[in-house]
C-alpha atoms as an extended CHARMM CRD file, in Angstrom:
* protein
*
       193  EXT
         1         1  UNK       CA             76.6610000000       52.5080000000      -31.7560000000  PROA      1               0.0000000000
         2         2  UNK       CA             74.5690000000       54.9700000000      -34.1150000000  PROA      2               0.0000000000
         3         3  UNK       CA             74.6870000000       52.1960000000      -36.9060000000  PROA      3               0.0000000000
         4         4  UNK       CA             73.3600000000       49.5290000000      -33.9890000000  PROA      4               0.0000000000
         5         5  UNK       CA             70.7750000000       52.0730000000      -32.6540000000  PROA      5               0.0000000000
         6         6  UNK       CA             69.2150000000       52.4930000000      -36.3420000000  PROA      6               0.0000000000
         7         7  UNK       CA             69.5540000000       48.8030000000      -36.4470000000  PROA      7               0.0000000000
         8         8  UNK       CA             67.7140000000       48.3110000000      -33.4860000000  PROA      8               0.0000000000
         9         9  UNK       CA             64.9920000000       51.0780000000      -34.4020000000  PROA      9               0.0000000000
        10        10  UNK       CA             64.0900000000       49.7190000000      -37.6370000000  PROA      10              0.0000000000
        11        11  UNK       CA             63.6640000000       46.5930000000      -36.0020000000  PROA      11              0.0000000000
        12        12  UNK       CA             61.6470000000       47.9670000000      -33.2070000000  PROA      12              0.0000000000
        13        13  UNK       CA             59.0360000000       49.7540000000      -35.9560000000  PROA      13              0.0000000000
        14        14  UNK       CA             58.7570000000       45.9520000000      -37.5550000000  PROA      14              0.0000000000
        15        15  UNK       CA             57.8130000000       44.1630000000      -34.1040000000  PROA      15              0.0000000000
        16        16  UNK       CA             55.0520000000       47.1510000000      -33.8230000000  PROA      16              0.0000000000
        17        17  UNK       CA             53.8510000000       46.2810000000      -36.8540000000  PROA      17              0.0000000000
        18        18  UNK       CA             54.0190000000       42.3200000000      -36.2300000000  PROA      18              0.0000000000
        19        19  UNK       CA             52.1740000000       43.3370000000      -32.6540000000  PROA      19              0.0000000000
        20        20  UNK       CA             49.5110000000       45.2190000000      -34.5070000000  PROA      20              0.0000000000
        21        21  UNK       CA             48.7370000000       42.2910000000      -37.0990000000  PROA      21              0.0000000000
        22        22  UNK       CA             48.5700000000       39.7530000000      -33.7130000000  PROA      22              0.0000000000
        23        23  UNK       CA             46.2570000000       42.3860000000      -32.3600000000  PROA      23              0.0000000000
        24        24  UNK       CA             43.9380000000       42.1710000000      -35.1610000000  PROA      24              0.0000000000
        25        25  UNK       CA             43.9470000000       38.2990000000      -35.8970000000  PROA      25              0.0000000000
        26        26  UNK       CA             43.1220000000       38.3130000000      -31.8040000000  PROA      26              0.0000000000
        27        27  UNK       CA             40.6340000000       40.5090000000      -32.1740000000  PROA      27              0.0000000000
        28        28  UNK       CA             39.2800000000       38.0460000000      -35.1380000000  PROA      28              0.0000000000
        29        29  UNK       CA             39.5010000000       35.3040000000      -33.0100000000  PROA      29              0.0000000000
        30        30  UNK       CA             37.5900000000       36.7430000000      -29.9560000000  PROA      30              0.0000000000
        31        31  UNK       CA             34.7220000000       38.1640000000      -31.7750000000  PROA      31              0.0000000000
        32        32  UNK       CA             34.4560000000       34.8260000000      -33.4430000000  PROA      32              0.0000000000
        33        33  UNK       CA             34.1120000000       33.2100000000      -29.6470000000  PROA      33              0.0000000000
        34        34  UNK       CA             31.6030000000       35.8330000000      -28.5200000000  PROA      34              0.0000000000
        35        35  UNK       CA             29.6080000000       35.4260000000      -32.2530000000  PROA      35              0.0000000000
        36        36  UNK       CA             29.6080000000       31.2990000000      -31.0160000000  PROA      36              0.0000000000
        37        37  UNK       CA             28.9450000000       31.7060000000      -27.5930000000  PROA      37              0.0000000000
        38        38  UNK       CA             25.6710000000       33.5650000000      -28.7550000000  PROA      38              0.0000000000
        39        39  UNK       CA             24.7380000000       31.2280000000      -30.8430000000  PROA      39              0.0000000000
        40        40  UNK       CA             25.0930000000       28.5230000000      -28.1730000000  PROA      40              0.0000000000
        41        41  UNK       CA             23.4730000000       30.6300000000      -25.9190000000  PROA      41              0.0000000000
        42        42  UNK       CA             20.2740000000       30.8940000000      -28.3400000000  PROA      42              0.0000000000
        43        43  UNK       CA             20.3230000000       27.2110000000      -28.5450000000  PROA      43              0.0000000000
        44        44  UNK       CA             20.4690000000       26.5930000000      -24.8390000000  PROA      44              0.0000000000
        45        45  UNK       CA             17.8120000000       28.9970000000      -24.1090000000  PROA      45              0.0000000000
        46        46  UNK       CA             15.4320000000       27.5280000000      -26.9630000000  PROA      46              0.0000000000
        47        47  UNK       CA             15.9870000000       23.8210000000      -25.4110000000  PROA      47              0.0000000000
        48        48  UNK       CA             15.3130000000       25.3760000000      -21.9910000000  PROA      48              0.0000000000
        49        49  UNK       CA             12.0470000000       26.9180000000      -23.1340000000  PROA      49              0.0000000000
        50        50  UNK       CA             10.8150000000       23.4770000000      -24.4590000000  PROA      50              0.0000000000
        51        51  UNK       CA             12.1130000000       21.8880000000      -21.2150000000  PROA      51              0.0000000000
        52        52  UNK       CA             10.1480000000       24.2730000000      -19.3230000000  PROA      52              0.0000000000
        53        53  UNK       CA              7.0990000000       23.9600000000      -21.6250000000  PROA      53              0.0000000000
        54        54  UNK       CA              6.8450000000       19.9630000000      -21.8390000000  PROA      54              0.0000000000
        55        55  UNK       CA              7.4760000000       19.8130000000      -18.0970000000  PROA      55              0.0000000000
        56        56  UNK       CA              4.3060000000       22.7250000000      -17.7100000000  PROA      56              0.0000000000
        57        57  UNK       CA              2.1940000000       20.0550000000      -19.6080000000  PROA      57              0.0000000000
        58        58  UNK       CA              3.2180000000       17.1950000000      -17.5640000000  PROA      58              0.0000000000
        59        59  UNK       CA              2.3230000000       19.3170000000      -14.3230000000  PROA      59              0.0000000000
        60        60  UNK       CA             -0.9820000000       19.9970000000      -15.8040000000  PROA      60              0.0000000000
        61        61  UNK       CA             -1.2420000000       16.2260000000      -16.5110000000  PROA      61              0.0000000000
        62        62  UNK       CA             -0.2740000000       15.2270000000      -13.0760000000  PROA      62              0.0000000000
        63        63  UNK       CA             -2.8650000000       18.2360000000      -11.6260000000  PROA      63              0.0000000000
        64        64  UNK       CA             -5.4790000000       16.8920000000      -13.9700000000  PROA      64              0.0000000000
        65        65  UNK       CA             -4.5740000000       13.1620000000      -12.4870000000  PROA      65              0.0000000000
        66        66  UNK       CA             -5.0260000000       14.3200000000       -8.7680000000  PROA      66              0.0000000000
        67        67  UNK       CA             -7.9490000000       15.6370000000       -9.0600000000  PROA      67              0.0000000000
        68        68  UNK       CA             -9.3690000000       11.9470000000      -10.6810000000  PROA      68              0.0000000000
        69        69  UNK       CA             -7.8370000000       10.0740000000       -8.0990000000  PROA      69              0.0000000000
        70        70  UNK       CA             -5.4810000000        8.4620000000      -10.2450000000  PROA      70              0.0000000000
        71        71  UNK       CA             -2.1290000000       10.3730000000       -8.7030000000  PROA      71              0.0000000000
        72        72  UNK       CA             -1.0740000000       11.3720000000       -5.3610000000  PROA      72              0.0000000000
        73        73  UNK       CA              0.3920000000       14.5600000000       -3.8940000000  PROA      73              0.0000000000
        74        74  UNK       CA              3.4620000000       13.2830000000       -3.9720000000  PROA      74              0.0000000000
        75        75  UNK       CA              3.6380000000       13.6580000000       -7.6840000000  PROA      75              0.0000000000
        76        76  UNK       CA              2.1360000000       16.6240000000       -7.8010000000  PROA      76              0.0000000000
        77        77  UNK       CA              4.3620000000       18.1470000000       -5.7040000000  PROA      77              0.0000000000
        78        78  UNK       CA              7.5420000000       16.4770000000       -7.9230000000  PROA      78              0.0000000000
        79        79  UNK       CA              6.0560000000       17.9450000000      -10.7450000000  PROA      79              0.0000000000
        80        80  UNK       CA              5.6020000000       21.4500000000       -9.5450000000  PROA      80              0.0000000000
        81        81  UNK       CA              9.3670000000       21.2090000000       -8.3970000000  PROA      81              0.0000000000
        82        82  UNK       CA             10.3620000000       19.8060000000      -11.7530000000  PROA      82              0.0000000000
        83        83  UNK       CA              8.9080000000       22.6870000000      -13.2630000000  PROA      83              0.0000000000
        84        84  UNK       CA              9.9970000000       25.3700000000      -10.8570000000  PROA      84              0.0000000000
        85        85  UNK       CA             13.7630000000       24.6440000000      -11.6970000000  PROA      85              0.0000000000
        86        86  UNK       CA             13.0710000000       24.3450000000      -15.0090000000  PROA      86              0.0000000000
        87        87  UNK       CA             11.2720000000       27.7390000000      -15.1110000000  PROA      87              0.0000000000
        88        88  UNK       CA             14.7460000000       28.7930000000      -13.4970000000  PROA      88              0.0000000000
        89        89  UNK       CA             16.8670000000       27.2820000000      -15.9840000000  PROA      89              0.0000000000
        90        90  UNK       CA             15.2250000000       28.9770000000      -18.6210000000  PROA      90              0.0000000000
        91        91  UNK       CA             15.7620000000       31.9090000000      -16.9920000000  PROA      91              0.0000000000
        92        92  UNK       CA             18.9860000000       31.5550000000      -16.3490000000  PROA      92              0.0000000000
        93        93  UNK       CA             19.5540000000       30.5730000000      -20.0360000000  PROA      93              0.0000000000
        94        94  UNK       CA             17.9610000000       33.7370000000      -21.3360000000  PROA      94              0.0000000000
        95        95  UNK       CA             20.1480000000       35.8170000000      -18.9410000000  PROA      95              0.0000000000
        96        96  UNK       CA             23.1950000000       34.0390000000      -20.4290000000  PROA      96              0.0000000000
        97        97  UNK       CA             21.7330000000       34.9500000000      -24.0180000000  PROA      97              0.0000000000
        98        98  UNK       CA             21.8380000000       38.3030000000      -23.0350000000  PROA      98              0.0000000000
        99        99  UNK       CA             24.9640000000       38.2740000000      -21.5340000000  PROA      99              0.0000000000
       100       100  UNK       CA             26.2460000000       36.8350000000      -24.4220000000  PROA      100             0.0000000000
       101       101  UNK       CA             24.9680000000       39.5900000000      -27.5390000000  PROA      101             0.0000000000
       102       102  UNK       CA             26.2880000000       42.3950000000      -24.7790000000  PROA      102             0.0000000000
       103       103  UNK       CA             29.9170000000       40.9590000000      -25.1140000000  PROA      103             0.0000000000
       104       104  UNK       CA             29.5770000000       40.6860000000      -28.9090000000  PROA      104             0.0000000000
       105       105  UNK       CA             27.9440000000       44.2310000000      -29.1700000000  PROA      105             0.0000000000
       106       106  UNK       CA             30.3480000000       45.6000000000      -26.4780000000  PROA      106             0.0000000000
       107       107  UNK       CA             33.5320000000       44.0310000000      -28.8540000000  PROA      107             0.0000000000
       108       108  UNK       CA             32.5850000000       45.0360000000      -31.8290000000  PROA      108             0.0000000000
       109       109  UNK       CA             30.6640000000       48.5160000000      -31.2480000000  PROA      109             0.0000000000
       110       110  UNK       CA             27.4930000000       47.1990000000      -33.0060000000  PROA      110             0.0000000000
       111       111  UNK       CA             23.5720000000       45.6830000000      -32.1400000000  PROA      111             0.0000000000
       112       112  UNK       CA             22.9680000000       42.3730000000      -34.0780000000  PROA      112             0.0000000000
       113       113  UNK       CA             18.9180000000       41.7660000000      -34.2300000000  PROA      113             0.0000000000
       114       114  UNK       CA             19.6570000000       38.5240000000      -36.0310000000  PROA      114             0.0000000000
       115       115  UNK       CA             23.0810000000       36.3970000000      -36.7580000000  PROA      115             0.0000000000
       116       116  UNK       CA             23.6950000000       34.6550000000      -39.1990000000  PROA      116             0.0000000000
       117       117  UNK       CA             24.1920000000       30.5790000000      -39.0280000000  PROA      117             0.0000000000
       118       118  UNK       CA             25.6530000000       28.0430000000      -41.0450000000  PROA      118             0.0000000000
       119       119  UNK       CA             23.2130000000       25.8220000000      -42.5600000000  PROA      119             0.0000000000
       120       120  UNK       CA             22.2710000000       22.6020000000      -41.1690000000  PROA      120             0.0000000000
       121       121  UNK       CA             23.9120000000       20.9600000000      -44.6900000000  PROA      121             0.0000000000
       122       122  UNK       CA             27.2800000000       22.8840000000      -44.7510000000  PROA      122             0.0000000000
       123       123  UNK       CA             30.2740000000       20.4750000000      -45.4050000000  PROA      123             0.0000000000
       124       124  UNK       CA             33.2040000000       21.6800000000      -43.2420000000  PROA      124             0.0000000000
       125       125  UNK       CA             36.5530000000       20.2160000000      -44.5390000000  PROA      125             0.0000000000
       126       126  UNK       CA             39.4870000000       18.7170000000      -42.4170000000  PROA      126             0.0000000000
       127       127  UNK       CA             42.7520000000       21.0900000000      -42.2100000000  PROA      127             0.0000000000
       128       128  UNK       CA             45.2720000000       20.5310000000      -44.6010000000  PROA      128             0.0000000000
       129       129  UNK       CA             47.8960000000       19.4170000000      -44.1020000000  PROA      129             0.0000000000
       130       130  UNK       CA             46.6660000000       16.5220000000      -40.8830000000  PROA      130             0.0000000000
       131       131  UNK       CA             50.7050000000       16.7980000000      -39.7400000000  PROA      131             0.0000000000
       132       132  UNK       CA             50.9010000000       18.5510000000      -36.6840000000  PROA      132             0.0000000000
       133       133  UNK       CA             54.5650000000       19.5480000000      -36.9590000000  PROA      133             0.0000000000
       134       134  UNK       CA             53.3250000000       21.0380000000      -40.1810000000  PROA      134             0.0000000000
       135       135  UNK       CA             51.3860000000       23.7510000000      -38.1740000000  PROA      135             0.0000000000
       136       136  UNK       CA             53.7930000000       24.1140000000      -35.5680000000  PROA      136             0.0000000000
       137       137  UNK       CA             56.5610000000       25.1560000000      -38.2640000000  PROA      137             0.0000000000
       138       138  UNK       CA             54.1070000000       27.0940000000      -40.1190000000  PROA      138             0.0000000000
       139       139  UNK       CA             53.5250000000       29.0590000000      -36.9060000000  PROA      139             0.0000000000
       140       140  UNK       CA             57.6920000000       29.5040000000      -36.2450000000  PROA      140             0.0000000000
       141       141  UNK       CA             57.5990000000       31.4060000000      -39.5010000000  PROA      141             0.0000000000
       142       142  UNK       CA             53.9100000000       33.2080000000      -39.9840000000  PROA      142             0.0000000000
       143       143  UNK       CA             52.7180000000       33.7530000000      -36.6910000000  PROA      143             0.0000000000
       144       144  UNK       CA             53.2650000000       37.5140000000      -35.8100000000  PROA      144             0.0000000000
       145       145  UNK       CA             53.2640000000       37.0860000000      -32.5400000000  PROA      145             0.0000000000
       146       146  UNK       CA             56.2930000000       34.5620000000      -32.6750000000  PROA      146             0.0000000000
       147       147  UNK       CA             57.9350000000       36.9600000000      -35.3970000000  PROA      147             0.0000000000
       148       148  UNK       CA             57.4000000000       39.8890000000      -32.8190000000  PROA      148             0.0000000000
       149       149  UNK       CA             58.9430000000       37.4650000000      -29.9650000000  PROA      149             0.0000000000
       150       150  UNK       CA             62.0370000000       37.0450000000      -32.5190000000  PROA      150             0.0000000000
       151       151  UNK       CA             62.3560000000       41.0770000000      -33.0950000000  PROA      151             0.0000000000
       152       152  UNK       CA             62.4140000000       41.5050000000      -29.6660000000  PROA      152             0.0000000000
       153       153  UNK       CA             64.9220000000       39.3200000000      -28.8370000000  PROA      153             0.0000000000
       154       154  UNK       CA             67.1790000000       40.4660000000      -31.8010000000  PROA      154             0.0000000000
       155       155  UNK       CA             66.7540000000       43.6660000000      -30.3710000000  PROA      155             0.0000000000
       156       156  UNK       CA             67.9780000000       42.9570000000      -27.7090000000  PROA      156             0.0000000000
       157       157  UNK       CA             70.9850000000       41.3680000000      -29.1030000000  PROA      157             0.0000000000
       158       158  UNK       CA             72.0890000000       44.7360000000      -30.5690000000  PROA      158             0.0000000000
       159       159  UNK       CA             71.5990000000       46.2810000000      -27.5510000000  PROA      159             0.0000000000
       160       160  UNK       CA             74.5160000000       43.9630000000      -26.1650000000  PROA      160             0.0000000000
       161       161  UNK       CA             76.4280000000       44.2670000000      -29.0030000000  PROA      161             0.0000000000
       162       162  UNK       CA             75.8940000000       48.4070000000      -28.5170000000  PROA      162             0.0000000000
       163       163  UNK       CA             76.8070000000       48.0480000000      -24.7350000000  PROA      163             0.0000000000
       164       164  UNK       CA             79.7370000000       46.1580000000      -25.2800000000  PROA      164             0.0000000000
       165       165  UNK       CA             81.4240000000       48.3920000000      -27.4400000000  PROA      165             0.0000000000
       166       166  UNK       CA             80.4280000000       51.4570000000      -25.1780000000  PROA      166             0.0000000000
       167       167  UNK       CA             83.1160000000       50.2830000000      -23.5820000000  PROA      167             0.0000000000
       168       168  UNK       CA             85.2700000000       51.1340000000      -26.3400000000  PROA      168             0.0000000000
       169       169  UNK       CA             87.8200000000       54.6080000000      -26.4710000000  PROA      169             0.0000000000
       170       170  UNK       CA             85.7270000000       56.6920000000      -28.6970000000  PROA      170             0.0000000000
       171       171  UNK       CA             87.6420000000       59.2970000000      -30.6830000000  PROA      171             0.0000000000
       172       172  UNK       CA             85.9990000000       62.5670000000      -31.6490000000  PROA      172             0.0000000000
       173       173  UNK       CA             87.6290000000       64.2420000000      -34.7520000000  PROA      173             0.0000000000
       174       174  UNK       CA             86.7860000000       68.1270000000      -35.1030000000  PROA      174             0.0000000000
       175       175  UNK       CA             88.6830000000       69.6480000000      -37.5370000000  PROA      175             0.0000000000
       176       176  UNK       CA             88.7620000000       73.6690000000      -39.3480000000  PROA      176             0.0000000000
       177       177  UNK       CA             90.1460000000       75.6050000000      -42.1660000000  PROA      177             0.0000000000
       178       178  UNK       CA             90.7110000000       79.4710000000      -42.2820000000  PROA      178             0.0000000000
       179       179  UNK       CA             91.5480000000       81.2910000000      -44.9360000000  PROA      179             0.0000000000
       180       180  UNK       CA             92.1110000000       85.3140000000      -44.5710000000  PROA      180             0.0000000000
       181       181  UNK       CA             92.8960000000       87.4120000000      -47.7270000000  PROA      181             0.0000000000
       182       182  UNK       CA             95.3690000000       90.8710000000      -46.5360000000  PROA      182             0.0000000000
       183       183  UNK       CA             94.9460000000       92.1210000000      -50.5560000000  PROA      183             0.0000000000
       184       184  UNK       CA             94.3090000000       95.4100000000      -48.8520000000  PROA      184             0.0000000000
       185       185  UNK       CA             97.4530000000       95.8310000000      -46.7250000000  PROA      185             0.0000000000
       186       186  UNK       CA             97.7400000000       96.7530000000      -43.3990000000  PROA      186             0.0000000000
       187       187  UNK       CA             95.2100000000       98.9660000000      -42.8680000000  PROA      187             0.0000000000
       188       188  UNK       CA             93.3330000000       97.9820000000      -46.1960000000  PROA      188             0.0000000000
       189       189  UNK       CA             90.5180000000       95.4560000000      -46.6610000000  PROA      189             0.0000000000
       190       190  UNK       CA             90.6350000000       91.9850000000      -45.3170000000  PROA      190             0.0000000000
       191       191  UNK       CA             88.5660000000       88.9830000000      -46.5220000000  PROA      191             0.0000000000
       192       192  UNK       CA             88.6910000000       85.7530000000      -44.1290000000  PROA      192             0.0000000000
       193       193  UNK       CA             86.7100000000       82.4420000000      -44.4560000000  PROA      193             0.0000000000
C-alpha cells in the first residue's frame, strides 16, 4: 500500500503540473479573446461614428430641404429618428469599447493606450496538417488537460488496487537483540546492548 501511495503521489504532483500548464495556455487563450474583442469593439464604434455622422449630414440635408419647400415633415421627422438611434448606437458601441479594454486590463493587470494590429497585408497560413483526426490525436497525447484527465483516472486506479489489498492480513515483524556482558561478576560491572 506504501509502494501504491508513492505511486499515486508522484502521479498526483504530475497532474498539478499538467493542470498548471492548461491554466496558462487558458489564460493565453482568453486574453487573446479579450485583445480581439477590443479590437472589434474599436471597429464597431468607428463604423458607428461614421453612421452617426453621414446620417447628421443627411438630417441637415433634409432640414435644409424643408425649409425650401422641397421635403415634408415627414422626412424630417424620419431623419431626426434615423439619427437619434444612430446617436444611440454609437453610444452604445463606445460603452462596449470600454467594456471591452476593462476586461483586457482587468485579465492581464495592465492599461493598453494603443494595441497593436495586424496589417491589412498579413498572409495568414492554413493549419497543417488539414486532417482533422490529425488534431484530435495530437490533442489525446499533448493536451494537458487530457493528460491531467488520464493522471487522474490512473490515480484512481491505484487507489483500487490499494483498497483491494487493504483487505489483505497484514503482518507486522518487530524484532530485538540484547546482548549483556557479566565480565565483572556478580556484583562487578555489567555492560548490556
Amino acid at each position: 500500500q506504501l509502494f501504491l501511495g508513492l505511486s499515486a503521489a508522484k502521479l498526483k504532483a504530475e497532474q498539478a503540473a499538467l493542470a498548471l500548464i492548461a491554466a496558462l495556455r487558458d489564460l493565453l487563450l482568453d486574453v487573446a479573446e479579450k485583445y480581439f474583442a477590443v479590437l472589434a469593439a474599436r471597429d464597431a464604434a468607428v463604423f458607428a461614428h461614421a453612421e452617426t455622422t453621414a446620417l447628421r449630414e443627411q438630417l441637415d440635408h433634409a432640414k435644409s430641404r424643408s425649409d425650401a419647400g422641397l421635403a415634408t415633415l415627414a422626412d424630417v421627422k424620419t431623419a431626426e429618428a434615423s439619427y437619434a438611434i444612430a446617436s444611440v448606437d454609437e453610444t452604445d458601441a463606445r460603452n462596449t469599447l470600454q467594456a471591452a479594454q476593462l476586461a483586457l486590463e482587468a485579465l492581464t493587470g495592465r492599461s493598453y493606450p494603443a494595441l497593436k494590429v495586424l496589417p491589412p497585408n498579413v498572409g495568414l497560413s492554413a493549419p497543417q496538417p488539414m486532417d482533422e483526426n490529425a488534431w484530435v490525436a495530437r490533442a489525446q497525447t499533448d493536451n494537458p488537460a487530457i493528460l491531467a484527465q488520464n493522471a487522474a483516472i490512473e490515480i484512481a486506479r491505484i487507489n483500487r488496487r490499494a483498497s483491494q489489498r487493504a483487505r489483505y492480513p497484514q503482518i507486522d515483524l518487530v524484532g530485538t537483540a540484547s546482548a549483556i556482558d557479566n565480565g565483572g561478576g556478580v556484583s562487578g560491572e555489567v555492560d548490556g546492548d
